[in-house]
TORZA-618608 format. One line per field, with one value per residue (C-alpha): z, x, y; residue number from 1. Coordinates in nm, 4 decimals, always signed. Layout:
BEGIN
c3 <- [Z:...] .
c1 <- [X:...] .
c2 <- [Y:...] .
n <- [NUM:...] .
***
This chain:
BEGIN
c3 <- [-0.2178:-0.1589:-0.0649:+0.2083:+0.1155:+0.4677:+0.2571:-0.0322:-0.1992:-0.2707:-0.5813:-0.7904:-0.9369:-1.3151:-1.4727:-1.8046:-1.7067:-1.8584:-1.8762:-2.0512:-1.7837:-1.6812:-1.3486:-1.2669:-1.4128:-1.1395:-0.8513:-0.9275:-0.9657:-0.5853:-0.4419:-0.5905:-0.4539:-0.0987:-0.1013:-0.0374:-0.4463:-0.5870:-0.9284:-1.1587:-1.4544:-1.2965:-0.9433:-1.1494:-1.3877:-1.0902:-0.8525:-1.1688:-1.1960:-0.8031:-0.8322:-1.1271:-0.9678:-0.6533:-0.8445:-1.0392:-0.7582:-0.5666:-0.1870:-0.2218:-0.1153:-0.3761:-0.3963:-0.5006:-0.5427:-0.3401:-0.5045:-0.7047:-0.9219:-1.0536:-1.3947:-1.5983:-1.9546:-2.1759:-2.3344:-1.9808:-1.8286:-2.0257:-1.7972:-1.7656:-1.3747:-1.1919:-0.8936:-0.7431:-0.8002:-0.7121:-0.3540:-0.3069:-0.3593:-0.1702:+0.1447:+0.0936:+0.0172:+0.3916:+0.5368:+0.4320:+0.5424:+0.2298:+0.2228:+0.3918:+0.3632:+0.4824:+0.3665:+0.3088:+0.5047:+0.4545:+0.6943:+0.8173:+0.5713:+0.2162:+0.3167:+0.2631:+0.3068:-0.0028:+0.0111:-0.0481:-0.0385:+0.0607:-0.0132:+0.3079:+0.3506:+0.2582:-0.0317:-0.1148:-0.0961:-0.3624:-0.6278:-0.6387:-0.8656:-1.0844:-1.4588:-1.6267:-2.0060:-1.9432:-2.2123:-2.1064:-2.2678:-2.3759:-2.3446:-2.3991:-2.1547:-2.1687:-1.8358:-1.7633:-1.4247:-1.2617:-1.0149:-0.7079:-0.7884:-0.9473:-1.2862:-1.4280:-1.7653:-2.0413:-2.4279:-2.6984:-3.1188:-3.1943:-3.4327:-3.6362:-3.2879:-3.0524:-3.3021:-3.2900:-2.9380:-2.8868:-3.1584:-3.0275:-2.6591:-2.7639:-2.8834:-2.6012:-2.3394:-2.5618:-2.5740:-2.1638:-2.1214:-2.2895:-2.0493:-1.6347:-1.4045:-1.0900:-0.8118:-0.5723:-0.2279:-0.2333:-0.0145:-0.2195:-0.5404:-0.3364:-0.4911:-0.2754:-0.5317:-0.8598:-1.1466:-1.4105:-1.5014:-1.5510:-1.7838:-1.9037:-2.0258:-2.1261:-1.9479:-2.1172:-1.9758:-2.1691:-2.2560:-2.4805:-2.7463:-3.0807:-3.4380:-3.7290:-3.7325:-3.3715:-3.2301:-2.9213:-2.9432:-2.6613:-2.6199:-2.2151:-1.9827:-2.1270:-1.8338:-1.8314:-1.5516:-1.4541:-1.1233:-1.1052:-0.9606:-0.6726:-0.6132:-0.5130:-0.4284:-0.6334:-0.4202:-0.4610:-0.8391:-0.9047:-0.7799:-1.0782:-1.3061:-1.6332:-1.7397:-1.4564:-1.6170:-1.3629:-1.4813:-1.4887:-1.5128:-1.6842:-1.7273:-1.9168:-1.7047:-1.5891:-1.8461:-1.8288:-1.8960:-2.1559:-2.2818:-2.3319:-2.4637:-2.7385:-2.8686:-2.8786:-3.0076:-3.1179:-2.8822:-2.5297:-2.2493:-2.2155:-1.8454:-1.5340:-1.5556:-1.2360:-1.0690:-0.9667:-0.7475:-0.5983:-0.4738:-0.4461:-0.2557:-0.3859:-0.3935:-0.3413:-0.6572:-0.5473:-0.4090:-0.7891:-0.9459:-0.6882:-0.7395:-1.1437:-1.1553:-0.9303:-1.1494:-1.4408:-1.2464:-1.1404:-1.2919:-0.9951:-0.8237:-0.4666:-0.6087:-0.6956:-0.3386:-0.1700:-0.3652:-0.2872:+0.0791:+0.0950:-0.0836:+0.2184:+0.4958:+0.4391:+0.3865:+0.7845:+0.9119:+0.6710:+0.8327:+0.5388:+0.6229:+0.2973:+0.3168:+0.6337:+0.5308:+0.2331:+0.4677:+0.6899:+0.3460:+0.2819:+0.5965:+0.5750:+0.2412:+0.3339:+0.6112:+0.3202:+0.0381:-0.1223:-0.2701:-0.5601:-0.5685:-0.6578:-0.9169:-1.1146:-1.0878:-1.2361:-1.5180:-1.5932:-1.6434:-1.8621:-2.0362:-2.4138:-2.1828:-1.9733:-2.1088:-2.0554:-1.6824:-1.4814:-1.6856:-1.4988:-1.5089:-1.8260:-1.9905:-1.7356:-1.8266:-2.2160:-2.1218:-1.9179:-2.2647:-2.4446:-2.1554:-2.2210:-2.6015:-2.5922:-2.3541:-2.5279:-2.8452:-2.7370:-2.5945:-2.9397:-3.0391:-2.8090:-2.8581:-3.2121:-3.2021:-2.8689:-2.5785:-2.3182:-2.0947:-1.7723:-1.7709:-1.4212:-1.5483:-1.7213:-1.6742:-1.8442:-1.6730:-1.9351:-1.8972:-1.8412:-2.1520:-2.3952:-2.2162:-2.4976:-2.7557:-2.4867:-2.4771:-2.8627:-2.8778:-2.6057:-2.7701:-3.1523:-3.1395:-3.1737:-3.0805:-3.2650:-3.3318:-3.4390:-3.4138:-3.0363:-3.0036:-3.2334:-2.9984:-2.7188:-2.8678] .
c1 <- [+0.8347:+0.9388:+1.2995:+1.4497:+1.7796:+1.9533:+2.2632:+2.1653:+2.4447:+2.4265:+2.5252:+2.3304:+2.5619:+2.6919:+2.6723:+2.7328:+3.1132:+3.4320:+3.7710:+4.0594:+4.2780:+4.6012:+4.6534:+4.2914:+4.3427:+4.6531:+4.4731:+4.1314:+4.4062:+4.5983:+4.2335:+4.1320:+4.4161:+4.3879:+4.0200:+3.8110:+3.6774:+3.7034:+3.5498:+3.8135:+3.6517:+3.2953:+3.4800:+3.7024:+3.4356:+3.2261:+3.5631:+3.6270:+3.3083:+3.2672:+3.6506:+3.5030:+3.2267:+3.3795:+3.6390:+3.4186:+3.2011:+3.4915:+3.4401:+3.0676:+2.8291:+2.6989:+2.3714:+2.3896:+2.1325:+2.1384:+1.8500:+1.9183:+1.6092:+1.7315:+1.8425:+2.0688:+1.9969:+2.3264:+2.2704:+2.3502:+2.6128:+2.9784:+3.0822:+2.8407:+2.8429:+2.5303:+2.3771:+2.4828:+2.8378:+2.8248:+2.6808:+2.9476:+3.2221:+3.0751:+3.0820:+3.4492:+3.5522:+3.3622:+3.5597:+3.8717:+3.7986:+3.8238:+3.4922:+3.2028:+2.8639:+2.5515:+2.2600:+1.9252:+1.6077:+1.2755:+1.0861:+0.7183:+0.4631:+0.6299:+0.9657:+1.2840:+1.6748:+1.8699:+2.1856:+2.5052:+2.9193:+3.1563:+3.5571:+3.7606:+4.0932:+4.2925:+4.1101:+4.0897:+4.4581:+4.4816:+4.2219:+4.3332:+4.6079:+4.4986:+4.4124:+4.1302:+4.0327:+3.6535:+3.4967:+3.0639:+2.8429:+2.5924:+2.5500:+2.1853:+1.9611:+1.5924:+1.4390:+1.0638:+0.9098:+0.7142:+0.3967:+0.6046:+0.8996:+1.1220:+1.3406:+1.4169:+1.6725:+1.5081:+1.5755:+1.4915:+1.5262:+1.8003:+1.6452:+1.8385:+1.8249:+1.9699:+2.2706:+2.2650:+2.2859:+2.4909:+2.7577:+2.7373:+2.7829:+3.0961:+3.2568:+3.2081:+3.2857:+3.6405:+3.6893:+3.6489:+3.8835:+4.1942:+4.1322:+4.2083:+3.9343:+3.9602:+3.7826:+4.0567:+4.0238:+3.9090:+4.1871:+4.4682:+4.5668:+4.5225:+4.3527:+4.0276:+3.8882:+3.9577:+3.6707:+3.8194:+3.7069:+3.3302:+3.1133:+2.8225:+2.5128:+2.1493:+1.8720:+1.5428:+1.1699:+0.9412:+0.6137:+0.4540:+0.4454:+0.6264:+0.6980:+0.5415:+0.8404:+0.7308:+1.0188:+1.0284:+1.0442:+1.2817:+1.0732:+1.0734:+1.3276:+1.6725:+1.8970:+2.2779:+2.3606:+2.6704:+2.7789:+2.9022:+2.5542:+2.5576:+2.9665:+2.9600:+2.7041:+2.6622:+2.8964:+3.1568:+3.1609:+3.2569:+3.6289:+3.6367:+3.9698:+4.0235:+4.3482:+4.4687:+4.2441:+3.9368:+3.6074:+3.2806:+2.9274:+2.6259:+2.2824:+1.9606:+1.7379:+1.3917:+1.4796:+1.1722:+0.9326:+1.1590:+1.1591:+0.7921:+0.7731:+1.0707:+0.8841:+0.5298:+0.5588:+0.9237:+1.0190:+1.1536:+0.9343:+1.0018:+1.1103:+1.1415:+0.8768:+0.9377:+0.8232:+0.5028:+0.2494:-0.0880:-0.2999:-0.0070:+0.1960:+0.5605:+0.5671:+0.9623:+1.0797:+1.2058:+0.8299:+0.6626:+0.9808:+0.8693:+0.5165:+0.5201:+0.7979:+0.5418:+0.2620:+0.4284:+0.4590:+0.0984:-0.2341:-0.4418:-0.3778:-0.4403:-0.1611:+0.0731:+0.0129:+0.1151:+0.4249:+0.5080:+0.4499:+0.6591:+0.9729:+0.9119:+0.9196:+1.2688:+1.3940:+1.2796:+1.5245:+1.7911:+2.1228:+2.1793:+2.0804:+1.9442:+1.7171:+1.5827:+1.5162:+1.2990:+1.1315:+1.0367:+0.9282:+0.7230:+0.5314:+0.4776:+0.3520:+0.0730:-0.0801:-0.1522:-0.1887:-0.3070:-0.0808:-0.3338:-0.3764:-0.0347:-0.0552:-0.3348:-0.1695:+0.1006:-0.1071:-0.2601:+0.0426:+0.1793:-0.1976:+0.0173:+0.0784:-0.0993:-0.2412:+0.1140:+0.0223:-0.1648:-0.1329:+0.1013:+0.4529:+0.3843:+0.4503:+0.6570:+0.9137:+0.8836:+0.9550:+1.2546:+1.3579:+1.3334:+1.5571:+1.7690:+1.8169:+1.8570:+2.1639:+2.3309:+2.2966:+2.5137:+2.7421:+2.7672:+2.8576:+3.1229:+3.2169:+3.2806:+3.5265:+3.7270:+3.6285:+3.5200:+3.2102:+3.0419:+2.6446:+2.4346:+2.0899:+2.0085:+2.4234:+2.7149:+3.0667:+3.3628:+3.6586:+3.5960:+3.8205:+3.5173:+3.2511:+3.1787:+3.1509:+2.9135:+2.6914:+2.6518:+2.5835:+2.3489:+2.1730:+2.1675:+2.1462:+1.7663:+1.5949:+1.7499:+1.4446:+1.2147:+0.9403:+0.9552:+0.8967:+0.6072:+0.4920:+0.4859:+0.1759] .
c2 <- [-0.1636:+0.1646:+0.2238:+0.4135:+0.5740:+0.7030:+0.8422:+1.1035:+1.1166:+0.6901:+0.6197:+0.3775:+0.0533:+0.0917:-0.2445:-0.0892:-0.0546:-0.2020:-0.0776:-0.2284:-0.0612:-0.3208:-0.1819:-0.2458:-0.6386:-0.6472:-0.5272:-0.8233:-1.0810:-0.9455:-0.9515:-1.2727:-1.4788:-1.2761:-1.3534:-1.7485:-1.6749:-1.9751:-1.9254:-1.7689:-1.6648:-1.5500:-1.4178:-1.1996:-1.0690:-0.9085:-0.8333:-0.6178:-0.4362:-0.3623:-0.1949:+0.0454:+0.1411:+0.2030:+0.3569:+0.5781:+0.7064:+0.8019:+0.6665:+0.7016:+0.4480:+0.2360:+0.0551:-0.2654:-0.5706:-0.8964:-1.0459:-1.3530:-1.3329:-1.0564:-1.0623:-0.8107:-0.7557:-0.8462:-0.4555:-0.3228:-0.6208:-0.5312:-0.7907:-1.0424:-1.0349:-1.1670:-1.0644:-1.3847:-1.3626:-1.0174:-1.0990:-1.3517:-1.1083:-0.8079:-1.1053:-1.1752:-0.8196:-0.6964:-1.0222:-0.9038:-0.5317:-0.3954:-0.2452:-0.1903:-0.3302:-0.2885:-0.5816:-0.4336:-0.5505:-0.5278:-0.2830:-0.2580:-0.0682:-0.1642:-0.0456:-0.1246:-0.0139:-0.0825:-0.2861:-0.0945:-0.1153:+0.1407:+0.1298:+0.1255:+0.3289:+0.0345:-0.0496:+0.3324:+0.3743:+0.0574:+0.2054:+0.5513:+0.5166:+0.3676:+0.5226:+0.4167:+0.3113:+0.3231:+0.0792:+0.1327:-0.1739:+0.0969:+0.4784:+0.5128:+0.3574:+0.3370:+0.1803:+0.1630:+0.2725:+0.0580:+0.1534:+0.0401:+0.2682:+0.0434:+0.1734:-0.1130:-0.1119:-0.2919:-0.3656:-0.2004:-0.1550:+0.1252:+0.3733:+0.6813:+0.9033:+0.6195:+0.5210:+0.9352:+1.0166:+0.6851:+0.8597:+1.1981:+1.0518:+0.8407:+1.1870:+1.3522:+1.1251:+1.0880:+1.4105:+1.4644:+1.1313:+1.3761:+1.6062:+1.6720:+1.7754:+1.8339:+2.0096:+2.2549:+2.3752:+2.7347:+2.8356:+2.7255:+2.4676:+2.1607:+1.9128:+1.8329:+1.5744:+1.3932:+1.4495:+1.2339:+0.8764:+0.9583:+0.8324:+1.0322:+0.8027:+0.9406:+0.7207:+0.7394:+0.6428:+0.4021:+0.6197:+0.3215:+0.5368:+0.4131:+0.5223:+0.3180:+0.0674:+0.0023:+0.1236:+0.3056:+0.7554:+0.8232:+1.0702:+1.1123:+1.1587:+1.1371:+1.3128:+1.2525:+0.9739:+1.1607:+1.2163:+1.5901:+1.7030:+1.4440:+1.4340:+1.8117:+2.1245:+2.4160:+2.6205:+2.3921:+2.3715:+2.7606:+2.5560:+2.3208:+2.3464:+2.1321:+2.0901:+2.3527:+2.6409:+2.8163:+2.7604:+2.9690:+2.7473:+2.9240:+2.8025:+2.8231:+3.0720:+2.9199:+2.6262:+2.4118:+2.7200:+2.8451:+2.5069:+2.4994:+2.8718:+2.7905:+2.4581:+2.5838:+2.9352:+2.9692:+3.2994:+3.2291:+3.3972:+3.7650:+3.8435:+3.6117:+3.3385:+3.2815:+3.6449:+3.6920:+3.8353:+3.8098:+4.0547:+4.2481:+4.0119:+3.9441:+3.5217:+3.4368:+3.3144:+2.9659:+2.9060:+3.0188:+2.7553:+2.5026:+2.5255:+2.5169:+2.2488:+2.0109:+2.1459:+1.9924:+1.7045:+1.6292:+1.6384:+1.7957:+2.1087:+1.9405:+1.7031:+2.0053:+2.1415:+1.7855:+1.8293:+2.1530:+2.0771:+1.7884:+1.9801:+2.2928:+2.0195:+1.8796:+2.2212:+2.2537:+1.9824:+2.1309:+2.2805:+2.5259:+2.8423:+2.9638:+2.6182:+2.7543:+3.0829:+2.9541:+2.7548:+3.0156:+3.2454:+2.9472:+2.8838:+3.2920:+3.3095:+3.0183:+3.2461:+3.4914:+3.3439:+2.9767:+2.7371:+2.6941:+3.0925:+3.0964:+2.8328:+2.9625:+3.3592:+3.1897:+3.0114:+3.3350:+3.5120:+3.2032:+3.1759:+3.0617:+2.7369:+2.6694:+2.3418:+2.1732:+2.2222:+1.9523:+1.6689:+1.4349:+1.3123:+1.2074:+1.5874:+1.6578:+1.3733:+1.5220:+1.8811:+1.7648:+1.5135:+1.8367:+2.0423:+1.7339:+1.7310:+2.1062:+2.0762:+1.8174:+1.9553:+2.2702:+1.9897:+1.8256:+2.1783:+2.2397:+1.8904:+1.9477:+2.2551:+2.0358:+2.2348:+2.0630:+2.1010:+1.8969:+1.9782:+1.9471:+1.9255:+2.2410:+2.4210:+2.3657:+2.3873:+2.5600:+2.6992:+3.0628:+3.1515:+2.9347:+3.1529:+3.3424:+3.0514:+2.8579:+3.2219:+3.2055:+2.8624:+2.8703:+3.1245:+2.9769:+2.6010:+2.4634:+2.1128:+1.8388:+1.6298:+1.8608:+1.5796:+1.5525:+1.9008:+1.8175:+1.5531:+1.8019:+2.0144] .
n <- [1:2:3:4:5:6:7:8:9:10:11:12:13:14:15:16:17:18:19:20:21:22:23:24:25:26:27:28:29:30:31:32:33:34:35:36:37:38:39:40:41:42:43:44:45:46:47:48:49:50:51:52:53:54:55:56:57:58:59:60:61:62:63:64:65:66:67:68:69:70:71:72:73:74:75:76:77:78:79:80:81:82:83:84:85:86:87:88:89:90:91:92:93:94:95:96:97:98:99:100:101:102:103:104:105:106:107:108:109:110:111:112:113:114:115:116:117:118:119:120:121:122:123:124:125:126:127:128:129:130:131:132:133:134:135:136:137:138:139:140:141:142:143:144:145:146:147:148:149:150:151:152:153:154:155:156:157:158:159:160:161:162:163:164:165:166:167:168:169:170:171:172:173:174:175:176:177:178:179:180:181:182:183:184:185:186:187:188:189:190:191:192:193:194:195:196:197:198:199:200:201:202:203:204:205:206:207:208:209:210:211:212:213:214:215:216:217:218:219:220:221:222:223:224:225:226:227:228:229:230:231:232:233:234:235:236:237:238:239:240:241:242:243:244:245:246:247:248:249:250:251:252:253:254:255:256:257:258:259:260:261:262:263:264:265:266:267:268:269:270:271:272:273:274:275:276:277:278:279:280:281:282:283:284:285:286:287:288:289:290:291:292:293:294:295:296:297:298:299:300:301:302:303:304:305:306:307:308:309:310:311:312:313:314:315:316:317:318:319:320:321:322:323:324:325:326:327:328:329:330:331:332:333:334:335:336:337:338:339:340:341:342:343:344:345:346:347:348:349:350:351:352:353:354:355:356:357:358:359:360:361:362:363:364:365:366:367:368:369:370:371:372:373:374:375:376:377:378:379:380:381:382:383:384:385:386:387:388:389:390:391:392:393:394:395:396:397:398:399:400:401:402:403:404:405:406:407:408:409:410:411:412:413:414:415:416:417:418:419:420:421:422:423:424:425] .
***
């Protein structure tokens, strides 16, 4: 079943949460005895994992499950809360107006609208102030992705990089639990939103492939789950402060080409990947980005094309202005030239890769492991001399007094499993 998700900015539900927080154990036992929940241990267990996430997503809508046959792997379920329980609560909760909640339905053609809870004002006013002691289940997740959409969590063997990243990932989210973020209004010091209490996890995709143990790579996917991307827009970031200082955010130009340049010949590529033209037409750069990011994607070029298409025609209903004027660029540019002109200009001019191109998701989720491992291995970095850093995809966020240590170590640190980038070739 495909899903339809009205609200963008849902947030997906966190099972891996605990927190040994005693304000939060106050506030389940006020809402257990106000509620009809009857079943102390296994009532209190789930009240307590709906308050984190609603908690942690900070008056977001989260998307939850209602259906009992599913089950939650003890890896991923701190709390051992089932989607039964949890159903039961989320009814009393909306009775008692502390949040909102809308049931999904199946819809005609395959369809369906997810389920998902929202805190009220009341509620709201209860959770925010309370501090957190986040305690996840499990910080590396590895989920498989089914043919009708689904990413569903599943087990798996550690191996030397999972008890790794797992170590590395405990560090770091330590280290950003000592400090204060916050995101200001730009017209003053006013706080506009709290950025503390998040959790960064790395979810990875199940390729099949294993080593000679039998133990799953890890080599695919592997993006941090945290929520600074979705909680606010670029714009909005350059007003971040940790612990009261401005910060500056700086990222790795044209990463996922300069990915594949820096594991398959060892040089990054030398000017803008990304510019181009054919038969003397400039292409806008966002529309040569668009088109090699869905041809890393795909494994046909009339596949690549569908993509690209699809990306251009929500960009027409947009409300941004600079979403409209790439629009427009884009429907100009087709009256000239090909999508798939484009595509193979751009494969000639990147002829040292161009067999990474066209070969499915499959690739592309390895390039974007490798974008991954490259990030958080400047993170370890930073991690390791105490400055702290929040990464959206490909960026890092820093103080702007660490700018220069984040522009060395963005420039020295390698891959650091050599043996993936291996596995890319």
């Amino acid at each position: 079943m495909t899903f339809i998700i009205k609200d963008p900015d849902a947030q997906s539900f966190n099972y891996t949460l605990d927190s040994s927080s005693g304000e939060l154990a106050v506030l389940v036992d006020k809402l257990f005895e106000e509620t009809n929940l009857n079943r102390h241990q296994v009532h209190k267990r789930g009240l307590k994992l709906i308050l984190l996430n609603l908690i942690i997503f900070k008056g977001s809508k989260v998307l939850i499950s209602r259906d009992n046959n599913s089950k939650r792997l003890a890896r991923y379920n701190a709390l051992d809360a089932g989607v039964t329980a949890i159903s039961t609560i989320t009814d009393e909760l909306e009775k008692s107006e502390y949040i909102y909640l809308i049931k999904g339905k199946n819809l005609p053609y395959g369809n369906g609208i997810r389920s998902s809870i929202q805190a009220t004002s009341t509620l709201n006013t209860l959770l925010k102030p309370i501090t957190l002691q986040l305690v996840p289940s499990e910080l590396v997740l590895f989920r498989e992705d089914g043919l009708d959409g689904s990413k569903k969590l599943i087990d798996y063997i550690d191996t030397p990089r999972t008890v790794r990243i797992r170590r590395e990932l405990t560090a770091y989210n330590e280290l950003l639990g000592s400090v204060n973020v916050e995101l200001r209004d730009p017209s003053g010091p006013k706080i506009s939103k709290n950025l503390n209490n998040i959790i960064v996890q790395r979810q990875f995709i199940d390729t099949g492939e294993a080593d000679s143990k039998g133990r799953p790579l890890f080599n695919s996917g592997g993006r941090s789950t945290s929520a600074w991307a979705s909680l606010i827009s670029s714009p909005e970031r350059s007003h971040i402060y940790i612990d009261g200082k401005p910060t500056i955010e700086i990222d790795y130009q044209a990463s996922a080409i300069n990915v594949i340049y820096k594991a398959l010949t060892g040089v990054l590529c030398v000017g803008d990947p990304y510019s181009l033209y054919v038969r003397g037409i400039k292409i806008p750069r966002h529309l040569v980005k668009s088109i090699a990011t869905s041809s890393l994607n795909t494994d046909t070029v009339k596949g690549s094309s569908t993509v690209v298409g699809s990306i251009y025609g929500e960009l027409e209903t947009s409300r941004k202005i600079e979403n409209l004027a790439k629009y427009n660029q884009y429907q100009s540019i087709k009256k000239k030239v090909k999508i798939k002109d484009i595509l193979e200009a751009f494969l000639i001019k990147h002829s040292p890769i161009r067999h990474m191109f066209l070969r499915g998701k499959e690739v592309g989720n390895k390039v974007q492991c490798l974008e991954s491992d490259l990030v958080f291995a400047v993170v370890n970095e930073l991690t390791n001399r105490s400055i702290p850093t929040l990464t959206v995809h490909d960026s890092f966020i820093v103080k702007a007094s660490d700018k220069d240590t984040l522009d060395t170590l963005m420039t020295t640190t390698g891959f650091p499993d050599q043996d993936l980038v291996k596995g890319l070739i």
